[in-house]
C-alpha positions in Angstrom: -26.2 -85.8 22.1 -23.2 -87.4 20.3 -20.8 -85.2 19.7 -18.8 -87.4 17.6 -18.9 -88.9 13.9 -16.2 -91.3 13.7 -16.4 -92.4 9.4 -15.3 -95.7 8.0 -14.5 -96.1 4.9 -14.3 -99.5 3.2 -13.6 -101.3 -0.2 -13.5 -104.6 -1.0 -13.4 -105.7 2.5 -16.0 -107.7 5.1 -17.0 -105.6 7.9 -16.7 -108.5 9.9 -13.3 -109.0 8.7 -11.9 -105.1 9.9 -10.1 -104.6 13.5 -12.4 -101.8 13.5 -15.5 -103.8 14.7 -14.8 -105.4 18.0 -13.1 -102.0 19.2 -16.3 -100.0 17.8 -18.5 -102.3 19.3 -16.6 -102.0 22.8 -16.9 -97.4 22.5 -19.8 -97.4 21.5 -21.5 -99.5 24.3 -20.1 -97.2 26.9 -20.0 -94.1 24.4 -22.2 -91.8 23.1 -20.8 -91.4 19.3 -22.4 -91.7 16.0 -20.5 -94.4 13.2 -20.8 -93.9 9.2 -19.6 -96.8 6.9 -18.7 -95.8 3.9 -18.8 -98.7 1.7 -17.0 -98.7 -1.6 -16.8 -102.1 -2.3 -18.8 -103.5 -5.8 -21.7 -105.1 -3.8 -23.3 -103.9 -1.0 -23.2 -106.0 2.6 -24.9 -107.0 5.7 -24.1 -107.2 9.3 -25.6 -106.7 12.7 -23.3 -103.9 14.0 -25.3 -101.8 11.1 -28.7 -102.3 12.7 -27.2 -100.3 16.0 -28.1 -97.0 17.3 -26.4 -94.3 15.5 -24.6 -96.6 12.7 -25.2 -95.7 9.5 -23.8 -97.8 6.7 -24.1 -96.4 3.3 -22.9 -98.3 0.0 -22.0 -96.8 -3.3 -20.4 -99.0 -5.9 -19.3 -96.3 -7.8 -16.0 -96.0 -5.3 -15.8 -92.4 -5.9 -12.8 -92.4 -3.2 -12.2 -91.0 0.4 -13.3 -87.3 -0.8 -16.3 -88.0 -1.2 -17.2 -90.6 1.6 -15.5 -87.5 4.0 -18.0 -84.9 2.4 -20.6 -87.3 3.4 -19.6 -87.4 7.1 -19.3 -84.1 7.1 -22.6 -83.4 5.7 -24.7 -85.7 8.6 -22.6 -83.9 10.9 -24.5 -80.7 10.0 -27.8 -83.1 10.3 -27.1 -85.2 13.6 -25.4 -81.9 15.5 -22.3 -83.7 15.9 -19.3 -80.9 16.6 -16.3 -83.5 15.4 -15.2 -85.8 12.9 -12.4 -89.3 13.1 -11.5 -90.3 9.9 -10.6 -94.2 10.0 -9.4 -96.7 7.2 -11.1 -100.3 7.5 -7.5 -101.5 8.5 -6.2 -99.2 11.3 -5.5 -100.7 14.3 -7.2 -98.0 16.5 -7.3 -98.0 20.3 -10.2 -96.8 22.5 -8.5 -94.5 24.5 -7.6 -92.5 21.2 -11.1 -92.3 20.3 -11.7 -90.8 23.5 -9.0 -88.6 23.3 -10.7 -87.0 20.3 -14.4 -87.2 21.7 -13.3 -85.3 24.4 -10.7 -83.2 22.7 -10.7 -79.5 23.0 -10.9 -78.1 19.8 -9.6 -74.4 19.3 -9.8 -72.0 16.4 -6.0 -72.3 16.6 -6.0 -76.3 17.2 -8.7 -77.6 15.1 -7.1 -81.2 14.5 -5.4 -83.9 16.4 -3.9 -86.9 14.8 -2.3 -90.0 16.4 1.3 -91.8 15.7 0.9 -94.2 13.2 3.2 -96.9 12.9 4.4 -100.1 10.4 6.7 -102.1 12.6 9.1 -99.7 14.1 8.8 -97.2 11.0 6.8 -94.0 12.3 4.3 -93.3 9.1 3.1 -90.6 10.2 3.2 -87.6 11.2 6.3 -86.6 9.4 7.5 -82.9 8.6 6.5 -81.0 5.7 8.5 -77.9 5.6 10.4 -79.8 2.9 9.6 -82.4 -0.1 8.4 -85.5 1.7 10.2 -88.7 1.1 11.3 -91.5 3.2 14.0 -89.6 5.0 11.0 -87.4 6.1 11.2 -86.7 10.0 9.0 -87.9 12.3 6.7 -85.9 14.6 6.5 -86.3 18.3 3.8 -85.6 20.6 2.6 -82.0 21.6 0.9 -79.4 20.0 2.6 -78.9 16.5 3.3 -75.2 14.7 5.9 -76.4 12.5 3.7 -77.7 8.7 3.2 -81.2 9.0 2.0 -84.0 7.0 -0.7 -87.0 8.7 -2.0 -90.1 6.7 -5.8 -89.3 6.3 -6.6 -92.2 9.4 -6.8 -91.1 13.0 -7.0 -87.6 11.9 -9.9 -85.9 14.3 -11.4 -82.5 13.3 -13.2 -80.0 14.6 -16.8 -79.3 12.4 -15.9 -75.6 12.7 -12.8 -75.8 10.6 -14.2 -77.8 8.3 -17.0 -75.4 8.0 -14.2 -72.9 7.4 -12.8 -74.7 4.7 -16.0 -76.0 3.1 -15.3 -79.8 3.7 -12.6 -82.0 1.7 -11.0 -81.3 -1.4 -12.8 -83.6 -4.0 -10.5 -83.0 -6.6 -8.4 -85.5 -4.7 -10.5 -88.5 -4.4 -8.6 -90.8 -2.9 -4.1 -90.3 -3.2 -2.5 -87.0 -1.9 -5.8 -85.7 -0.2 -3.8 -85.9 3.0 -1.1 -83.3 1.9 -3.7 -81.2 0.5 -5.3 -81.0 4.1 -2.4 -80.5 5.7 -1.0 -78.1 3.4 -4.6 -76.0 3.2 -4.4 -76.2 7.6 -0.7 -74.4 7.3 -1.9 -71.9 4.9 -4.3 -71.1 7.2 -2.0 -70.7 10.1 -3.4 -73.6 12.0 -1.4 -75.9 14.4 -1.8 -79.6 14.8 -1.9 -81.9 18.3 -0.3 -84.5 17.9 -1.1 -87.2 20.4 1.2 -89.9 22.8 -1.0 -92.9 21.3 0.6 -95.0 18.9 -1.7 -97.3 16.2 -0.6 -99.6 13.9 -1.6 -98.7 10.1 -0.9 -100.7 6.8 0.3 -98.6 4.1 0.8 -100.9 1.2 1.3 -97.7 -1.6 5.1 -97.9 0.3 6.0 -100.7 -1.9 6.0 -100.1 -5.9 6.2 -104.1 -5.9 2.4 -104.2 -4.2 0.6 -101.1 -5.9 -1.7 -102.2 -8.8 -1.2 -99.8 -12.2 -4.4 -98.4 -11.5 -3.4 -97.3 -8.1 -0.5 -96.2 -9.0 -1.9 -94.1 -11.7 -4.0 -92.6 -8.6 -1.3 -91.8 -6.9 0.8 -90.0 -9.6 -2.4 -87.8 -10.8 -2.9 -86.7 -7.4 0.8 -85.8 -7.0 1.2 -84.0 -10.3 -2.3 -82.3 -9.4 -0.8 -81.5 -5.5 2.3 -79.8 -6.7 1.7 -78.3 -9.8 -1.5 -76.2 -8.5 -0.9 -76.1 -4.4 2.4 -76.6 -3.3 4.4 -75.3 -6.4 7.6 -74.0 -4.6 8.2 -77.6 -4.4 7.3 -78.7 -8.0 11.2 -78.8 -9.0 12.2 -81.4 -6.0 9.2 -83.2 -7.2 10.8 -83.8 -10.9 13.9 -84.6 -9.7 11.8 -87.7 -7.4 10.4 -88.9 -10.0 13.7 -89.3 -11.9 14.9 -91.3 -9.1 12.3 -93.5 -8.9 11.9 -94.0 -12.4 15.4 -95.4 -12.4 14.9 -97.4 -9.2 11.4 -98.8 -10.3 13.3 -100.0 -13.7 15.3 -102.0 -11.9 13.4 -103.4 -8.9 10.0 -103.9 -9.8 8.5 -106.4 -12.4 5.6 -104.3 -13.7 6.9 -102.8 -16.3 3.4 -100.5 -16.6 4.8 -99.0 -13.5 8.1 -97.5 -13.9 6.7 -96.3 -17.7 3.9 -94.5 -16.1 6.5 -92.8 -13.9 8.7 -92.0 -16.4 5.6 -90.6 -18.8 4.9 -88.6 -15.7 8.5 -87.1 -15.5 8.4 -86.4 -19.2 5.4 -84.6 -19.1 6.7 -82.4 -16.4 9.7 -81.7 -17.9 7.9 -80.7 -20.8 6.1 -78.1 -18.9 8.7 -76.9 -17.1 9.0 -73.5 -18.0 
């Protein structure tokens, strides 16, 4: 019996066209595993690789987010009897000896996830530490088994069923931006520690530069922050002003979009406002 559900979660991308494929195809025709696409791209697609043994794809053009596609997994995990879960973007650059790092993980009540390195050029993404406000002089996180709160982009991350069980699955209030701090920050509370694994992967995280995001995006991410630390981590909620400030007057004078630097100002305002 597979014992793990690796998700993929894609938008407005060929499957054909995602690194994910040849290196899926390759596990699972030496691997017992079971694959879910997620597909939250406007029309739905076709391709061989979903006609395989234990590949599900599923398409919903409503793109309700990662949440929701997560809850999904986790829900034909219950079904299919699989005791793990790899959450993957449609542009990681994952390697097969991670994936069977985590299918053969041993998952603890103490250790329920494992997460790789992720990397854009030499700049370690993730995992970074938490115990302060995250920004991009954030440290890095090396290998070993993690007590210390950390932070891990939502890719790579394996988890054990049994936490997620604990926890009753993903957080859908954050349906796509800042769902990875909320994990993270829910795993701490729960006095949890994190492995974190010697594998590097490459991982595009385009939401880095202001000059890239699209006002809707950007939006996104600004509700889920607001949302992340005015309700969970609220110790933090005055660092998190003062950010925004900053950015607000770098955005002004780097990036062209004016939408975006008004949106982050509007969200600085309103904060302010509130700030008792």
């Amino acid at each position: 019996m597979a014992r793990l559900m690796i998700v993929v979660v894609l938008y407005r991308q060929r499957w054909q066209e995602s690194p994910l494929l040849p290196i899926l195809e390759d596990f699972l025709a030496t691997q017992e595993a079971r694959v879910l696409l997620y597909d939250n791209s406007p029309q739905p697609q076709q391709h061989p690789f979903f006609d395989l043994a234990h590949v599900l794809y599923h398409h919903d053009a409503t793109n309700p987010g990662l949440a929701s596609a997560y809850n999904f997994a986790f829900a034909q995990m219950r079904k299919t009897g699989c005791d793990r879960l790899l959450l993957l973007d449609q542009d990681t650059q994952l390697t097969k000896s991670y994936m069977e790092e985590v299918a053969t993980f041993s998952f603890t009540d103490e250790i329920p996830v494992v997460v790789p390195r992720l990397f854009s050029g030499q700049r370690q993404l993730s995992p970074l530490a938490a115990g302060e406000y995250i920004d991009r002089y954030s440290k890095p996180i090396g290998s070993g088994v993690q007590y210390q709160r950390v932070m891990a982009v939502n890719s790579g991350c394996g988890i054990a069923l049994a936490y997620l069980e604990e926890i009753g699955g993903f957080n859908e209030a954050f349906p796509l931006d800042f769902l990875d701090h909320w994990f993270f920050w829910r795993l701490f509370q729960a006095g949890k520690a994190v492995a974190v694994s010697q594998e590097k992967m490459t991982h595009d995280l385009s939401v880095l530069y202001y000059q890239q995001v699209s006002t809707s995006r950007y939006q996104s991410i600004l509700a889920g922050e607001t949302l992340f630390y005015q309700q969970y981590d609220r110790e933090l909620l005055p660092r998190h002003r003062q950010q925004l400030l900053r950015r607000w007057m770098k955005q002004f004078l780097t990036v062209k979009n004016r939408q975006i630097w008004r949106l982050t100002w509007q969200a600085y305002r309103q904060l302010k406002e509130e700030q008792p």
